[in-house]
C-alpha positions as CSV (number, residue, x, y, z in Angstrom):
1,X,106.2,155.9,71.7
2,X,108.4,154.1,69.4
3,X,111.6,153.6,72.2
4,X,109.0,152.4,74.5
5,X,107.4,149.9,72.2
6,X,111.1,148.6,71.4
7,X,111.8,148.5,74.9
8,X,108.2,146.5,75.6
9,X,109.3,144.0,72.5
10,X,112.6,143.7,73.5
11,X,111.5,142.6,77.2
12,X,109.0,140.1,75.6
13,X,111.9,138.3,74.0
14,X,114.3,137.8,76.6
15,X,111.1,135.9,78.4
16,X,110.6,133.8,75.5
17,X,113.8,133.1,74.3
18,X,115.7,130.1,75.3
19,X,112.4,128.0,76.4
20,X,112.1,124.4,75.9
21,X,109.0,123.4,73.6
22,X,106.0,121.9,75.0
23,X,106.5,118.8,73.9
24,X,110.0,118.5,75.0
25,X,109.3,117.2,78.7
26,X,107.1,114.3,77.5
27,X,109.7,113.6,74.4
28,X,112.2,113.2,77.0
29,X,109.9,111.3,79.0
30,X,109.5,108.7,76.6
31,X,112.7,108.5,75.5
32,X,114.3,107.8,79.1
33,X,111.6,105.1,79.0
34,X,112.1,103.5,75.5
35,X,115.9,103.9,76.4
36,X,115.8,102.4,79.6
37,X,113.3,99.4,78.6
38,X,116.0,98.9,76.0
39,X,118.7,98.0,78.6
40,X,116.4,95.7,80.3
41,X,115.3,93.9,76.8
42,X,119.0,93.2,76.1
43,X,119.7,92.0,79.6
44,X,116.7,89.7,79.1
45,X,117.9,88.7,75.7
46,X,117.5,84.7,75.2
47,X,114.9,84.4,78.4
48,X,110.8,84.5,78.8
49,X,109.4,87.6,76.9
50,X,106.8,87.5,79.9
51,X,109.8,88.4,82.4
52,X,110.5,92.0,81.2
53,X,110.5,93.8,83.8
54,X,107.9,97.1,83.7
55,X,107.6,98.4,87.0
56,X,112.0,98.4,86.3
57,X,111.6,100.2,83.5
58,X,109.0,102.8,84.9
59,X,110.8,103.9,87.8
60,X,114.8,104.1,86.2
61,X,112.8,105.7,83.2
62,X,111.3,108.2,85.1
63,X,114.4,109.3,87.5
64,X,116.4,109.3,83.7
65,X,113.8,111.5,82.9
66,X,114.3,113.6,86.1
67,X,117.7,114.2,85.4
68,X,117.5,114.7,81.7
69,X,115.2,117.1,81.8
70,X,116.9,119.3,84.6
71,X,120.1,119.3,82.0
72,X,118.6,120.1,78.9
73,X,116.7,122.7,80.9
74,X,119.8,124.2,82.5
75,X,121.2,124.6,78.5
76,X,118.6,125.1,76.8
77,X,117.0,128.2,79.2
78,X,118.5,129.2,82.5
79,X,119.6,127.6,86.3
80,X,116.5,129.0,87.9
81,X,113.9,127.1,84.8
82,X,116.0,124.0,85.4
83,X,115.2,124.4,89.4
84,X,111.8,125.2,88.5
85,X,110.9,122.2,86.4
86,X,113.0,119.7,88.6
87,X,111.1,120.7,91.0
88,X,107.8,119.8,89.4
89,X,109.5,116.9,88.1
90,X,109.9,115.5,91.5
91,X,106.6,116.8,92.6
92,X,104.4,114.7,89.6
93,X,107.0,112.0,90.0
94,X,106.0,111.5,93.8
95,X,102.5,111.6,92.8
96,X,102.5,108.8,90.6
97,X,104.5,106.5,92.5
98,X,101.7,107.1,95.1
99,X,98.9,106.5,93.2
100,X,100.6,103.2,91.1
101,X,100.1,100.8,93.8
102,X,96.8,102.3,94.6
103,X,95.7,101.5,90.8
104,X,97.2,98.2,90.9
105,X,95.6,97.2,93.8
106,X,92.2,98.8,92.4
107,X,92.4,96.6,89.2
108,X,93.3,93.7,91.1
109,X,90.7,93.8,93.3
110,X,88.5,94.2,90.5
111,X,89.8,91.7,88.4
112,X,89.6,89.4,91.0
113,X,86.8,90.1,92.6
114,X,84.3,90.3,89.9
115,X,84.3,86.4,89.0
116,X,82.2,85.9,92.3
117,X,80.3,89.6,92.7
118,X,77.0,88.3,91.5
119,X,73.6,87.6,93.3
120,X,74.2,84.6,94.7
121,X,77.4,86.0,96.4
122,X,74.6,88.8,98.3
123,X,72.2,86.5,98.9
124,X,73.4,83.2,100.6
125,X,75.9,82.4,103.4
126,X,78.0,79.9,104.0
127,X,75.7,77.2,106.0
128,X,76.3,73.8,104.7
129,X,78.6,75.2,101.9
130,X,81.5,73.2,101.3
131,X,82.7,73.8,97.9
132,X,81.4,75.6,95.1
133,X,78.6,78.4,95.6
134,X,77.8,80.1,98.7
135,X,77.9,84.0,99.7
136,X,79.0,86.5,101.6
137,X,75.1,87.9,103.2
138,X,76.2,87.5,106.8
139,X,79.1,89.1,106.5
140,X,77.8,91.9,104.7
141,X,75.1,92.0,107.5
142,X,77.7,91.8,110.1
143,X,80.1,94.7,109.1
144,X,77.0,96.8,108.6
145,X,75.7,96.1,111.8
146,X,78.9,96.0,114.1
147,X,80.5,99.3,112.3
148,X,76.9,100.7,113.1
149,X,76.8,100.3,116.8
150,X,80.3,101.3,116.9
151,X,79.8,104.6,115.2
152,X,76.7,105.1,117.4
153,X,78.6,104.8,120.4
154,X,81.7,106.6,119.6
155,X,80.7,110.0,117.7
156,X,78.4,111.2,120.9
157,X,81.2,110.5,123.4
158,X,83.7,111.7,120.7
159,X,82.1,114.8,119.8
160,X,81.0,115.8,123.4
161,X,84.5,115.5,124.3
162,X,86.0,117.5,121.4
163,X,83.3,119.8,122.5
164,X,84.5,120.0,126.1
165,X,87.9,120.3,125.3
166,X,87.3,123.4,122.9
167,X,84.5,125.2,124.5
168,X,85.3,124.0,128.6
169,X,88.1,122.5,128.6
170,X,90.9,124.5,130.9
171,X,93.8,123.0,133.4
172,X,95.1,119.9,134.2
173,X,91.9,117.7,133.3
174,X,92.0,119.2,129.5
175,X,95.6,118.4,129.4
176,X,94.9,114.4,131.0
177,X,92.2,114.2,128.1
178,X,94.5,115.2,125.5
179,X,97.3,113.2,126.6
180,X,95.1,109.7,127.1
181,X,93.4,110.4,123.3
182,X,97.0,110.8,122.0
183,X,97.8,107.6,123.4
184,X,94.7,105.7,122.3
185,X,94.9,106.7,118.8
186,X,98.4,104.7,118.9
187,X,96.7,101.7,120.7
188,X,96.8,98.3,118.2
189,X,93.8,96.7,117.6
190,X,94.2,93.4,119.0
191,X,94.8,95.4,122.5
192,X,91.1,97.3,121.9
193,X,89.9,93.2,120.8
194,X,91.4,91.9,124.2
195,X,89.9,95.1,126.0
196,X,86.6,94.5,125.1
197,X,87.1,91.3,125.6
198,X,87.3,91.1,129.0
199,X,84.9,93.5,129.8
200,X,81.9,91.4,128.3
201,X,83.9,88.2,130.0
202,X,83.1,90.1,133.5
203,X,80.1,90.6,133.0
204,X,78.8,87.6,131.4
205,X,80.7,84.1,130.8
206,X,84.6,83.1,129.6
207,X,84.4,83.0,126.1
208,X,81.1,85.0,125.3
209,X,81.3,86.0,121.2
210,X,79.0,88.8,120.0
211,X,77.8,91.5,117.6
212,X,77.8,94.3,120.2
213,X,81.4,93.3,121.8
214,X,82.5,93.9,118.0
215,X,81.5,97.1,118.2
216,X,82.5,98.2,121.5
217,X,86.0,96.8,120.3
218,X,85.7,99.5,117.3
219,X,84.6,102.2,119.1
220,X,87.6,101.9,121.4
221,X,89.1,102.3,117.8
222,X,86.7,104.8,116.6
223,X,86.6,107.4,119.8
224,X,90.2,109.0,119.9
225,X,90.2,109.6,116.0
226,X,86.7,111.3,116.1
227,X,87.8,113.6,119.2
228,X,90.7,114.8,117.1
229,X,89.4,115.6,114.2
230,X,86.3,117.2,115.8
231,X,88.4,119.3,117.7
232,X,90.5,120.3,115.1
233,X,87.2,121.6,113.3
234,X,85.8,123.1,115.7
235,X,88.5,125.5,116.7
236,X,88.7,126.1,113.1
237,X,85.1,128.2,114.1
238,X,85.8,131.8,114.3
239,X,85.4,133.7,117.3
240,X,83.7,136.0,116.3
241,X,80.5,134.0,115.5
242,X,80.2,133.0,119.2
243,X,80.7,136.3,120.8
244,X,78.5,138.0,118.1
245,X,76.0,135.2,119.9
246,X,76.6,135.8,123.3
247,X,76.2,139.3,122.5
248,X,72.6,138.5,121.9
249,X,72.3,137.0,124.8
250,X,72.3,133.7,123.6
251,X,73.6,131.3,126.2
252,X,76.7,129.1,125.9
253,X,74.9,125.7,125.2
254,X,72.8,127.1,122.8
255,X,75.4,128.9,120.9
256,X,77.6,125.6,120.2
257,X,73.9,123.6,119.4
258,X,73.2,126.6,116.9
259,X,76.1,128.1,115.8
260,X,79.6,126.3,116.8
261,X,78.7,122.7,115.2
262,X,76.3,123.6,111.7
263,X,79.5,125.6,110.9
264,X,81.7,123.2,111.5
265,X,79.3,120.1,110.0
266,X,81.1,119.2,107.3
267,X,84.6,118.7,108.9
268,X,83.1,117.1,111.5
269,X,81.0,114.6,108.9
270,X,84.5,113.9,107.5
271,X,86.1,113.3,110.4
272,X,83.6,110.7,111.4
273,X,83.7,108.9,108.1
274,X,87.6,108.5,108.6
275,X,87.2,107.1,111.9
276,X,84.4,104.6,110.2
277,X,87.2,103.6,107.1
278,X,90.0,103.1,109.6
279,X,88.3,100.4,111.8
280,X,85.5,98.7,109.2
281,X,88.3,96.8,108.0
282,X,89.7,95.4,111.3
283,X,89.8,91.9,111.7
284,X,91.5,90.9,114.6
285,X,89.8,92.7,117.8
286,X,86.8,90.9,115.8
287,X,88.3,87.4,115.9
288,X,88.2,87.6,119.6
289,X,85.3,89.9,120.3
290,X,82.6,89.1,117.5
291,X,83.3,85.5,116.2
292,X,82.9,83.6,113.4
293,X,79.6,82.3,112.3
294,X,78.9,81.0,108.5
295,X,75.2,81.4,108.8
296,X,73.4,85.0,109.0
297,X,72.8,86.8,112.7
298,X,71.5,90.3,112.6
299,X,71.2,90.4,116.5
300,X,73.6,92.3,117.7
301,X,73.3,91.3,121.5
302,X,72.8,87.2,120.6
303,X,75.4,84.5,119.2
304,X,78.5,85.1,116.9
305,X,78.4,87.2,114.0
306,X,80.8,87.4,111.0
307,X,82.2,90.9,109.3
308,X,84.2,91.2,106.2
309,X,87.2,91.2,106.8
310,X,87.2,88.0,109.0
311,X,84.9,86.4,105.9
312,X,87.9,87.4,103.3
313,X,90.6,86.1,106.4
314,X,89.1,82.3,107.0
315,X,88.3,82.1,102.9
316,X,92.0,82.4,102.3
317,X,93.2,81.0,105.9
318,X,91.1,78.1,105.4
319,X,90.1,77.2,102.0
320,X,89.2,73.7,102.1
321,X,88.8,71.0,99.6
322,X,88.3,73.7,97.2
323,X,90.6,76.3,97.2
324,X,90.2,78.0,94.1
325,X,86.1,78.6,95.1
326,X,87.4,80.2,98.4
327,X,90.0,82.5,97.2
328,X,87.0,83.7,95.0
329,X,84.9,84.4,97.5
330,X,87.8,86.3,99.0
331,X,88.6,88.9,96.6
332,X,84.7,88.9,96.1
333,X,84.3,90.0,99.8
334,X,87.6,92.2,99.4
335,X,85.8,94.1,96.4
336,X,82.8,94.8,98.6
337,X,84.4,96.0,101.2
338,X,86.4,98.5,99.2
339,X,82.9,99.3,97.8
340,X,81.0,100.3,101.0
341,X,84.1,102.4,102.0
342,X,83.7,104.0,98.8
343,X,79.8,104.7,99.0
344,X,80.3,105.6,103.2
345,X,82.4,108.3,101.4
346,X,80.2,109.6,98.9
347,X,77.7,109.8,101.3
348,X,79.4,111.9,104.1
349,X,81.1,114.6,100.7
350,X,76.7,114.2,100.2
351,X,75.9,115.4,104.0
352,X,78.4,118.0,104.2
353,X,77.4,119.4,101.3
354,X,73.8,119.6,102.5
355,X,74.3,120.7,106.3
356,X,76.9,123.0,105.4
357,X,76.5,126.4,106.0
358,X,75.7,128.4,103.5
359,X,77.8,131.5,103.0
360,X,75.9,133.0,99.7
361,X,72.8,135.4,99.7
């Protein structure tokens, strides 16, 4: 009993010798800042204290740290730690410099934005505004209304087409619809905005501007991304579920209706709210397809209407005799934009919580 307890001790320590502290990685991590913004403070020595330059300092700092910390490591405890927490090093590293400019632009957004997000901002337009007040009403009216006929024409034909190329699809047509939503999803915007374009100029007159040509322009946008992801959650469905169904003798269409798409709901939910992010804030197929307009129009299928994005684009393209009052308005718009995405999210992580299916007893 006693050799084996030896032998158990003496195993514990050779694990938990030679092992930097805790603290060591963010000591090290300070240090390869305060060192580095030293260098930058003496090379700034006898110029504006407002030109240091942080983001400098941050970066160098944090690749000193990197390469610190792999040393001391490789000392202090062994060549596999060192790999280990360079590794992870890298790893947090790359996460941060990711989510830095997201921040940044988050705060200023919001810093921006919030000296014009009041009530007057949701609940005027721009008719007869020239300088100071005015809103952004029609606009938010417009991107609900256009991103809301687009999503209502492209996640039937993109989800019956997922559907067919999962549960039908077989041979050369499959293979053609595959190949022509591939190259779709690459199309630029302006090409979907010309697109629609002329099809509402064949039908009607040169130089028609409306709600629902907006939305067509969008779902040209919208289709191929909703077809991909659908597909790629429903063949994530088991097989097993669908022959257990055929087995009792349900039929085919039935069997996707009832079983095939509630378990694949909340992909599918996601996938569709996606497809709404990546085209509500499109502004050029809108230029040409939907208009501009600085009163209100919530008629879809009469007269010009204005989205967000093209409100925040002729703010700052345009500004007027009053710059500083349109630049406002500008972030304003840019702030509620970013906010609808935001709640468009929360509400689709809602529904696929709800209509998901539930595994438990």
């Amino acid at each position: 009993m006693t050799a084996t307890t030896t032998a158990t001790t003496a195993h514990v320590n050779s694990l938990t010798t030679g092992q930097l502290p805790k603290w060591a990685p963010w000591a090290i991590l300070l240090g390869s800042w305060v060192l580095v913004g030293g260098v930058f403070a003496l090379m700034n020595t006898g110029g504006d204290p407002g030109d240091f330059n942080v983001g400098g300092t941050m970066f160098l700092g944090t690749v000193l740290f990197v390469v610190l910390l792999t040393v001391f490591s490789t000392v202090a405890e062994n060549r596999r730690k060192a790999m280990d927490r360079l590794v992870t090093a890298l790893v947090v590293s790359a996460f941060v410099v990711v989510l830095i400019p997201l921040a940044s632009l988050l705060y200023t957004v919001l810093i921006n934005g919030l000296t014009r997000f009041d009530a007057e901002f949701f609940s005027s337009s721009m008719r007869n505004v020239i300088g100071e007040g005015g809103g952004a009403v029609h606009a938010v009216w417009g991107t609900l209304l256009i991103t809301l006929g687009a999503t209502v024409i492209s996640v039937p034909i993109g989800l019956m087409t997922s559907i067919y190329l999962v549960e039908y699809g077989r041979g050369r047509l499959a293979k053609a619809i595959t190949f022509l939503v591939d190259v779709m999803t690459g199309i630029p915007s302006i090409v979907a905005g010309l697109f629609a374009s002329a099809v509402f100029v064949a039908f009607f007159e040169p130089g028609i501007r409306m709600g629902i040509a907006g939305s067509v322009a969008l779902s040209v946008l919208m289709i191929p991304v909703v077809v991909r992801s659908s597909e790629e959650m429903l063949r994530l469905v088991p097989n097993e579920l669908r022959e257990a169904s055929y087995a009792l003798g349900v039929p085919k269409w039935l069997t996707i209706m009832k079983v095939v798409l509630p378990t694949s709901i909340a992909g599918i939910t996601t996938g569709v709210t996606l497809a709404i992010s990546r085209v509500i804030g499109e502004t050029a197929p809108l230029l040409l397809t939907a208009g501009i307009t600085q009163g209100l129009n919530t008629n879809l299928f009469s007269g010009q209407m204005t989205t967000l994005p093209v409100f925040v684009y002729t703010q700052y393209r345009s500004p007027g005799m009053y710059p500083d009052e349109a630049i406002a308005r500008a972030w304003a718009g840019a702030l509620t934009l970013i906010l609808i995405v935001m709640v468009l999210n929360l509400v689709a992580r809602l529904v696929a919580k709800i209509f998901a299916p539930k595994l438990g007893r």
